[in-house]
Steps between C-alpha positions, in 0.01 A plus 500: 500500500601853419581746798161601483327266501650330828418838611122447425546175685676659773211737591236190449691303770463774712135579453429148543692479820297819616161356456611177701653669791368883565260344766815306700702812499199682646481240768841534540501891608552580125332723260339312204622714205893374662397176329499619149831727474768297336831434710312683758272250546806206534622758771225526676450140517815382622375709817147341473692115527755639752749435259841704377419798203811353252270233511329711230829520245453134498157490357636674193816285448423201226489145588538642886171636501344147387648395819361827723181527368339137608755649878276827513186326408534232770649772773153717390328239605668440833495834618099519508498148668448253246826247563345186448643294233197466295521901500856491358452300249168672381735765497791402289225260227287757449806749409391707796154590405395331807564823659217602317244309696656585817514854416121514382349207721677503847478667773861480619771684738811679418755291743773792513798315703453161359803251553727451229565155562361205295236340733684163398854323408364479123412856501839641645665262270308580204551882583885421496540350153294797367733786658796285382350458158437884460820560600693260304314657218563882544881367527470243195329842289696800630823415667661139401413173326677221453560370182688159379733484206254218265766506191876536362450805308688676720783231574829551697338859604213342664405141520231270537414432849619869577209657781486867457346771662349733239477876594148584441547901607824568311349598137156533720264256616228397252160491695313138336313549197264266587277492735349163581760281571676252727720701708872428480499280229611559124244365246439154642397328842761220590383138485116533412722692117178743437525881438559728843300793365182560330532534158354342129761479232275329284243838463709774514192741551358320800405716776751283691793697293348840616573455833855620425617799696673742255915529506667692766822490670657659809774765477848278518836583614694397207435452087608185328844527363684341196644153633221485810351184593101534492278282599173532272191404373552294114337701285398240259409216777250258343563203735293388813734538728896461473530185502201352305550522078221692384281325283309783413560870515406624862413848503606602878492906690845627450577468896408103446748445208760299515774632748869511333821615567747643300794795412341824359780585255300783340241768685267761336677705154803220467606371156601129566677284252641149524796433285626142519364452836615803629237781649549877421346799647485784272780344313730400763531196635345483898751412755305259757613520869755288659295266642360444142577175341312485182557209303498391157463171218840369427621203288683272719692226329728231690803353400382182557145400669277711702695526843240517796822592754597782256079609562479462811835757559400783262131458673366426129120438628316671180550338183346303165667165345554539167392280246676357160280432182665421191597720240323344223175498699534861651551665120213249402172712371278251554623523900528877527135519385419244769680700707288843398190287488483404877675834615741323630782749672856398419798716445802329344816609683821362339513202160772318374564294204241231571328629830299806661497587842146664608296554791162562623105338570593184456273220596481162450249494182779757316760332630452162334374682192800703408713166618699763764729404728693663815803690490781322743712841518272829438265677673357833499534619887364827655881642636596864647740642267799483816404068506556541107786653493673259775319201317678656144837441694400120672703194296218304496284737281524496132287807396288769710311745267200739594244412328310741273138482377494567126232607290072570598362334872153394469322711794807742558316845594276675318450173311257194668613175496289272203729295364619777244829707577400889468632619142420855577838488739754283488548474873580251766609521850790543428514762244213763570409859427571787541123557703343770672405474874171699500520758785163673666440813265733450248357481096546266195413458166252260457475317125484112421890426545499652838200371606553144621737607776207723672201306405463348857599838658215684333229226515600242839715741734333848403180430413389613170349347182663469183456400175711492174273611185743455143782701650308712751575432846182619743527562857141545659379551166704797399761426237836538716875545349666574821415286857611691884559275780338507821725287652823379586630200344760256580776231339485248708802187454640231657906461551474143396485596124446225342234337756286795604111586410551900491443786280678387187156258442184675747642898406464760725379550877268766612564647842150432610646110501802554757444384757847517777867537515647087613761667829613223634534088502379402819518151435698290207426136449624239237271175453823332374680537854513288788449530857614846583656608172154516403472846633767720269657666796706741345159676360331534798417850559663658216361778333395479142550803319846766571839491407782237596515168552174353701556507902343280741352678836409208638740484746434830638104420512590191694768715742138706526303232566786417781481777683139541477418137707807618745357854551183334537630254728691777749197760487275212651699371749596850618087569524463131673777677760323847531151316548 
C-alpha cells in the first residue's frame, strides 16, 4: 500500500478502537473523546492498564505490534476484572473485539492498582517468552543479527561455517516491509518448511501483497564503500528458501528475499570493467584490503598423477576434474550439435594431437555418450594468486595458468540465461564492460541498446511500466529518451571469482535491498574437523571488514569473561560479610 493509504488505514484502526473502548476509559476516570485521538489514545491507555507509556512505540513497530496487540487486548480485559481464561481467549480469537461486548454490555470496574503478576506459573511464563521475543526482535531489526556464511563465494575472506554478526544500524536499520510475519525468522519456519510471513506469489495483486509497508530507512552512521562487505537482500531471488531449488519462480517482498553476502566493488556513479578477471573502478584496477584473499580458476597440471599430499599442503579444497575426449570426436559436427542440442556447458581448456582436455556439467548420461574419461594429472582449482605463484615454483607441478573465459556467457548481465549466449555483447565473467552504476538523481539516455541494462530498474526496483513500440521506448505511457534514478544502486561480487552467484549474472542492487554491515565472526566452524578443531579458533572474534591481517579478540573476551565471574565472586562474598 502507498503511504496514504496505510494512512487511511491508520485513522480506521483508530476509529474502530474508539467505538470499542470510549465507555472503559470513562469508567476508568477518562474522558471519552481520549479514546479516539491517535497515539494519544495508546498513551492514555497504557495508564488505563497500569502499564509503561513506551509501551505505545511498540504498537507501531511491525511484527512487534502483532505480538502487543493480542498483550493490550488481554491486559484491557484484566484491568476491568475479567481474568478468567475463557475471557482471555475471547479476547485474543476474536482479535479483540470482545472488548466490544464488554464495553457495550457490562457493567464493570476500573481496578486502578491491579497486580502485575500472572495469577499462574503458565501466565508468568508465558509473559516471559513474550518480553524476550519482543526484545530479541527490536535487537534482530535495529541493532544486530546474526547471519551464517551458506556458500564459497566469498572463499579464503570468509568461509562457510563463518557466524557473523551483521550491523543492522551502520548504513541504517531497515524497519520490515512486511507486516504479517513470523517474528525473527527469514522467509521460512524451521522444520514444519512453510512460508514465515503472509504473502501470495502466485496473484501478485492479492490484497495479501498490499499489506506491504512502503520503504524507509533510518539515518546511518556510515555509507557503503568500494571493497565493503554487505550483507543484502538478492535482488533476483526466485527460490523458496535458500536451500530448496525453486521449481517455480517465487515472487517474495524484497525484505523476504534471499539473504546474500558479498564485496561491493562498485557504489552509486562508478564505471566498472572486468578485464581478464580483473575488476576496475573508473578505469583503475580496485585494490582490495589486506585481509582480502580473492581467488581465481587456474589450470593445474601435475608432473605425474594427481597428488592428494601436494592438496592437502597448498589447502586446494575448490576445484573441477578435468575430463579428456578425443580429438576426432570433439571436432566431430555431428557431436558439437549434440552438444548445442542438449545445452550442454563445456569449455575445452587445452588439446593435443589426439586428445582434448575440457571441463564442466558432466553427468553420467553425457559422460558415456561423448565416451569421456578422467584426467589423471589436471584440474582446474580455485587458488589465491600468492598459492599460484608458490605452486608455479613447486617440482611437482607441470603447468599453473589462470584461466580465462573466452568469448559470450549465456546469462552474463544484462543477458538471461536460455540456453543462447547474448550476441548483443560479447561478455563473460571474466571480460565485462565498461557499465554504469546508476546513482540516485543522475540521467541517461534511454534507446534500445541501452535498454536491457535498466529494464528491471525502471519496471521491478522503481516501479514503472514500460513498453517498447518499433523503436519507441515508453515510460508510463510517455515516449521517454532519457531515464533519472531514484535510487542508489550497487555491484555486488564475490572474491571467489570463479564460484560466486553475484552481479556479473543478477546486475545491480538497489539500496532499498541492504540490509547490514557482517562486523565480526563470532563463531567459525568446519564440518570436516574433528573434536575440537571443529571450531576454527583462530577466527573467533575477528572482525570482518578493516585493514590488516584478521585478529582474534577472543582471548581478551575470555580475560573479560574472567574477571567478570571473579569480580562477581569477591563483590558477593564481601556483601555475605557486610550482611
Amino acid at each position: 500500500m502507498s503511504t496514504y493509504q496505510w494512512f487511511i488505514f491508520f485513522l480506521i484502526i483508530q476509529l474502530i478502537h474508539g467505538l470499542g473502548t470510549w465507555k472503559l476509559y470513562e469508567k476508568a476516570g477518562r474522558k471519552s473523546w481520549e479514546a479516539f485521538v491517535p497515539v494519544y489514545n495508546s498513551i492514555v491507555l497504557m495508564k488505563i492498564i497500569n502499564r509503561p507509556s513506551w509501551w505505545t512505540f511498540l504498537l507501531f513497530i511491525p511484527i512487534i505490534n502483532l505480538i502487543m496487540f493480542p498483550v493490550v487486548w488481554v491486559e484491557t480485559l484484566r484491568s476491568f476484572g475479567r481474568n478468567s481464561t475463557i475471557d482471555t481467549w475471547l479476547g485474543i480469537f476474536t482479535f479483540g473485539f470482545y472488548i466490544y461486548y464488554i464495553n457495550y454490555t457490562q457493567n464493570v470496574t476500573h481496578i486502578k492498582d491491579r497486580s502485575l503478576v500472572a495469577p499462574t506459573k503458565i501466565g508468568d511464563t508465558v509473559s516471559s517468552i513474550l518480553f524476550a521475543i519482543v526484545v530479541a526482535t527490536l535487537v534482530h531489526t535495529y541493532v544486530m543479527q546474526p547471519f551464517t556464511i551458506p556458500s564459497s563465494s566469498l572463499e579464503k575472506s570468509l568461509l562457510i561455517g563463518d557466524f557473523l554478526f551483521v550491523s543492522k544500524f551502520h548504513y541504517g536499520a531497515r524497519p520490515s516491509m512486511t507486516t504479517v510475519a513470523a517474528p525473527m525468522f527469514h522467509d521460512t519456519l524451521p522444520l514444519v518448511k512453510v512460508k514465515s510471513y503472509l504473502y501470495d506469489d502466485n496473484n501478485p495483486s492479492s490484497w495479501k501483497n498490499k499489506l506491504q509497508l512502503p520503504y524507509f530507512r533510518l539515518p546511518g552512521f556510515q555509507e557503503i564503500k568500494n571493497n565493503d562487505i554487505v550483507v543484502f537482500n538478492w535482488p533476483r531471488d526466485t527460490l523458496f528458501h535458500m536451500y530448496k531449488p525453486a521449481d517455480r519462480r517465487y515472487s517474495k517482498p524484497i525484505d523476504k528475499k534471499t539473504n546474500y553476502v558479498k564485496r561491493c566493488v562498485g557504489i552509486p556513479g562508478d564505471s566498472l570493467q572486468i578485464k581478464n578477471g580483473d575488476v576496475f573502478i573508473n578505469g583503475k584496477a580496485i585494490v582490495l584490503p589486506e585481509r582480502a584473499k580473492p581467488q581465481f580458476g587456474y589450470d593445474l597440471k601435475f608432473k605425474s598423477t594427481i597428488d592428494a599430499e601436494l592438496m592437502q599442503q597448498y589447502e586446494i579444497v575448490e576445484y573441477n576434474r578435468v575430463f579428456k575426449i578425443e580429438r576426432n570426436l570433439w571436432e566431430n559436427n555431428i557431436v558439437k550439435d549434440y552438444i548445442t542440442k542438449e545445452k550442454i556447458k563445456v569449455t575445452e581448456l587445452s588439446k593435443d594431437s589426439t586428445t582434448v582436455n575440457i571441463i564442466g556439467a558432466i553427468d553420467q548420461d553425457i559422460y558415456d555418450k561423448l565416451k569421456l574419461s578422467l584426467s589423471d594429472n589436471f584440474i582446474q582449482a580455485n587458488l589465491t594468486v600468492d598459492k599460484a605463484e608458490l605452486l608455479k615454483k613447486d617440482s611437482r607441478i607441470e603447468l599453473v595458468k589462470k584461466y580465462i573465459k573466452s568469448g559470450a556467457e549465456d546469462g552474463v548481465f544484462p543477458d538471461f540465461m536460455d540456453g543462447i549466449p547474448s550476441k548483443t555483447n560479447n561478455w563473460n565473467s571474466d571480460n565485462f564492460g565498461p557499465i554504469y552504476i546508476p546513482k540516485a538523481g543522475e540521467t541517461v539516455d534511454l534507446n534500445l541498446k541501452s535498454l536491457p541494462f535498466y529494464k528491471l530498474i525502471i519496471t521491478e526496483y522503481e516501479g514503472n511500466q514500460l513498453k517498447v513500440v518499433g523503436n519507441d521506448i515508453y515510460v508510463n505511457d510517455k515516449i521517454a529518451t532519457k531515464y533519472t534514478f531514484a535510487k542508489n544502486y550497487y555491484w555486488m561480487m564475490g572474491d571467489n571469482r570463479n564460484n560466486s552467484l553475484d552481479a556479473r549474472y543478477f546486475g545491480y542492487t538497489p539500496d532499498d535491498h541492504i540490509v547490514g554491515k557482517p562486523v565480526f565472526i563470532w563463531l567459525s566452524w568446519d564440518s570436516n574437523g574433528k573434536g575440537l578443531n571443529k571450531i576454527r579458533w583462530d577466527r573467533m572474534f575477528t572482525t570482518v571488514n578493516g585493514e590488516g591481517q584478521p585478529e582474534s579478540y577472543f582471548k581478551y573476551f575470555l580475560g573479560l569473561l574472567l574477571l567478570y565471574f571473579v569480580g562477581e565472586h569477591f563483590w558477593k562474598k564481601r556483601k555475605a560479610a557486610k550482611e
